[in-house]
C-alpha positions as a printed Julia matrix, in Angstrom:
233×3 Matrix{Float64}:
 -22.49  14.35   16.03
 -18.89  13.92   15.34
 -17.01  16.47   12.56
 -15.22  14.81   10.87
 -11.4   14.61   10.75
  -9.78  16.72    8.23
  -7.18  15.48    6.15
  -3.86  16.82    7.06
  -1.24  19.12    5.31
   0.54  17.43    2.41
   3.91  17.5     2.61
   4.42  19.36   -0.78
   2.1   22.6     0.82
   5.42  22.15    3.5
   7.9   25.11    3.67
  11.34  23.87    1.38
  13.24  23.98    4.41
  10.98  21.04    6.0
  10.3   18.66    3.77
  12.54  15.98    4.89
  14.09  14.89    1.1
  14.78  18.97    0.82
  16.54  18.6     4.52
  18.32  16.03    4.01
  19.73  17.68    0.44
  20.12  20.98    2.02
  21.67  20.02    5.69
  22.38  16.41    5.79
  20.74  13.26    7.34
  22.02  14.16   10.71
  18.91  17.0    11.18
  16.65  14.53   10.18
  14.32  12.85   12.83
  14.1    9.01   12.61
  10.47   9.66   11.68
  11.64  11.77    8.76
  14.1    9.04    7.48
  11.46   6.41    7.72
   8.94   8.96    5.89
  11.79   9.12    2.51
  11.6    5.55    2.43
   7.77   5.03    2.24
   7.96   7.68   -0.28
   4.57   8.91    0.55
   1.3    9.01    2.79
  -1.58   7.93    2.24
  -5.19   9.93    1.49
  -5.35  10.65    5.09
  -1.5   10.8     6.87
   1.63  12.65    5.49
   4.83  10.13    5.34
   6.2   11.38    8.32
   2.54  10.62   10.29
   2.6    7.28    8.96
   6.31   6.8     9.48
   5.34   8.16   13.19
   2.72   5.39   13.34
   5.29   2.95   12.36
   7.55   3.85   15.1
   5.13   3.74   17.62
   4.57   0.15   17.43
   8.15  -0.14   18.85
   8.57   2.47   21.0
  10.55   4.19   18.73
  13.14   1.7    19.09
  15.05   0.94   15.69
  16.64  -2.4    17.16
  12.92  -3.73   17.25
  11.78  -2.41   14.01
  14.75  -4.25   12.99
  12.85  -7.48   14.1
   9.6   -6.62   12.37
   8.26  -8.79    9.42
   6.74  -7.31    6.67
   4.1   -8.74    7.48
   4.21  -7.13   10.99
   4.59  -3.83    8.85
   1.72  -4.32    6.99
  -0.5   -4.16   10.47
   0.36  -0.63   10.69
  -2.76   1.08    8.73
  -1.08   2.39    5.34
   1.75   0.29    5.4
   1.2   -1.68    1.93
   4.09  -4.51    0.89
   5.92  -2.56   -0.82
   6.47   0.11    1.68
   7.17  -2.66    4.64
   9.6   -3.86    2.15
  11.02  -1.08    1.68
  11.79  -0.43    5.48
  13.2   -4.15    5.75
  15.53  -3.86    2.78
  17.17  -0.22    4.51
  17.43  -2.1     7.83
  19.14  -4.61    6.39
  21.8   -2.68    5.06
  22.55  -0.54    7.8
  23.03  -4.4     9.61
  25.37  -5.62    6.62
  27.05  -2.35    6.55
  27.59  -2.27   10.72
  28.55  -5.72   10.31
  31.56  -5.18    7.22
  34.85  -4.53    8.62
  36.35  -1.47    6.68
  39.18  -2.47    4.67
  42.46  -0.9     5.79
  43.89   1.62    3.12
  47.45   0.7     2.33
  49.93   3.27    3.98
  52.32   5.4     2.52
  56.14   5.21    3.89
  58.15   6.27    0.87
  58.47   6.11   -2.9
  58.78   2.3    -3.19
  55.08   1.8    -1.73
  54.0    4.34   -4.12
  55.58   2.59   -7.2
  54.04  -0.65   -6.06
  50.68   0.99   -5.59
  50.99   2.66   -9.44
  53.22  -0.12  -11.23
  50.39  -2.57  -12.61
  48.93   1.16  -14.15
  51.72   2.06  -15.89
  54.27   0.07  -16.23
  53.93  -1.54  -19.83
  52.28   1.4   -21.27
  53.46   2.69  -24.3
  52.08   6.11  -24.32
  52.44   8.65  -21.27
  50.07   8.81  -18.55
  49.54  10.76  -15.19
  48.22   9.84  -12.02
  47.8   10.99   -8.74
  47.34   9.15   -5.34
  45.72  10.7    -2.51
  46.99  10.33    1.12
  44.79  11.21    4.29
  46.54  12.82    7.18
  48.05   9.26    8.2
  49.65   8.69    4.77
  46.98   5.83    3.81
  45.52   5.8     0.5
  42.17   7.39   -0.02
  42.1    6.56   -3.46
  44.72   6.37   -6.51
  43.15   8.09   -9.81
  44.07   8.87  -13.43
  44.7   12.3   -14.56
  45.31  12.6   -18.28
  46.37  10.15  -21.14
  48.58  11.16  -23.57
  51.17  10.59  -26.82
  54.41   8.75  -26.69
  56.31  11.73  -26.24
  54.31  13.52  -23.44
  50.57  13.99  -21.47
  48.87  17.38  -19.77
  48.24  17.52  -16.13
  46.45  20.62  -15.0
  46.7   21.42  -11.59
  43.26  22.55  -11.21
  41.66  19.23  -11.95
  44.14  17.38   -9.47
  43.32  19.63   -6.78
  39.77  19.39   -7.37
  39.86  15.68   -7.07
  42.15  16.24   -4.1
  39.95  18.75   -2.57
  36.83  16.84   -3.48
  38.28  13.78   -1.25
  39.71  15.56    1.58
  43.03  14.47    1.18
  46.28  15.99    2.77
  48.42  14.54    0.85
  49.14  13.7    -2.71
  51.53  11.63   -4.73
  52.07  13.24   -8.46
  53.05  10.42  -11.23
  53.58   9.58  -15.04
  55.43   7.37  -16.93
  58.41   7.55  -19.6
  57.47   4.88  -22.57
  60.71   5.52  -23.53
  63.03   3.99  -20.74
  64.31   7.33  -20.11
  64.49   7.64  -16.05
  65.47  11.16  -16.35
  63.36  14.14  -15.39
  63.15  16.52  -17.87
  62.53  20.32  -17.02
  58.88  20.69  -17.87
  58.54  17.63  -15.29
  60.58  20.03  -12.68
  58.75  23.03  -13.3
  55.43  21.15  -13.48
  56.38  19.87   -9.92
  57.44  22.64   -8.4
  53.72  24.47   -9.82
  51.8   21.6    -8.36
  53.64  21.93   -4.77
  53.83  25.41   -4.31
  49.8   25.54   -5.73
  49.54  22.84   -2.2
  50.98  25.04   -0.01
  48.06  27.3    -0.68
  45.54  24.95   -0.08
  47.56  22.85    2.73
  47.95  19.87    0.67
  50.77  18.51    0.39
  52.92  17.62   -2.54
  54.77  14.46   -0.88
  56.71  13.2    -3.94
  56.18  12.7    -8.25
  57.39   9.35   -9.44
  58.33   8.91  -12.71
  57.93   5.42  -14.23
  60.4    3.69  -16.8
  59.08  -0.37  -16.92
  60.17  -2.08  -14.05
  62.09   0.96  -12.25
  61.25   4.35  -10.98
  62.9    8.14  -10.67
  61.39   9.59   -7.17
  61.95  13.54   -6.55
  61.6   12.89   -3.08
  64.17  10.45   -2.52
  66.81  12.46   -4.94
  66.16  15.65   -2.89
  64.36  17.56   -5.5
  60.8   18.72   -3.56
């Protein structure tokens, strides 16, 4: 007489540390086993199999090859015991965008090779505004743009920019460079001493935390003061 099977450990009874959503939080999707990544997308098991058993099963069918589980059906899915339509789609639709996503040429970032490409990148921002803003652009090692982003809005006769919340973007992103700017509603090109000491506070804060303060524009309509290019970083 055969005893029978019993049902296996659920994967909340797991330890934390190996419960593949809690690796994947804690460590990162590069610990996890293919098995594991298939398991968070079927979400769970069924009365009999954990996710990662029935992602296992899954796998098997292809040798554990994710090129041909790329070619699978959902109906082909669906022959795998446990595998309902809504997990095989599931599967399909996470496939799928890995392929678009392989497929998609990255856009190039714009580079970085003085003050005029940074006025260009800022101008349609802030050009016509009539209060002050500040911005900051964000340069990887190679001087492209990892992102341009918006600091503070203020009056017409000034704005705040704290230091710590542009170098927590800037840390946040990685970036090795930065590019401090605001603009002067009035027309006024000239940079006044609170933008000078506010400058100098930024940079020598960067030094600290090896990013570097590469230049602060200040915009006045269709023209531009740079610190770099007048010598004053």
């Amino acid at each position: 007489m055969n005893e029978p099977a019993l049902n296996p450990l659920k994967i909340k009874s797991w330890s934390p540390e190996d419960r593949p959503r809690e690796k994947l939080l804690n460590k990162g999707t590069p610990v996890l086993s293919d098995a594991e990544l298939v398991a968070i997308l079927l979400g769970t098991g069924t009365s009999t199999v954990s996710a990662v058993e029935l992602a296992k099963r899954v796998l098997q069918t292809v040798d554990n090859n994710l090129h041909e589980l790329g070619r699978l059906s959902v109906k082909d899915l669906m022959k795998v015991k446990g595998i309902g339509e809504a997990k095989a789609i599931s599967i399909i639709a996470a496939l799928e965008l890995g392929r678009r996503r392989r497929d998609t040429e990255a856009e190039e970032k714009p580079r970085v090779s003085g003050s005029g490409d940074c006025f260009n990148i800022l101008r349609a921002h802030m050009q016509d505004l009539q209060h002050e803003e500040f911005w900051i652009i964000l340069l990887n090692r190679a001087n492209r743009v990892i992102k341009k982003h918006q600091i503070s809005q203020g009056g017409v006769a000034g704005t705040v920019a704290d230091p710590k919340i542009i170098f927590k973007i800037a840390i946040s992103e990685l970036a090795s460079g930065i590019i401090l700017a605001h603009n002067h509603p009035s027309g006024n090109l000239t940079a006044s001493q609170a933008d000078i000491d506010l400058t100098k506070k930024i940079r020598e804060a960067g030094k600290l935390l090896e990013i570097q303060v590469l230049d602060h524009l200040i915009v006045a309509g269709q023209k531009y003061f740079s610190f770099a290019d007048e010598g004053m970083l």
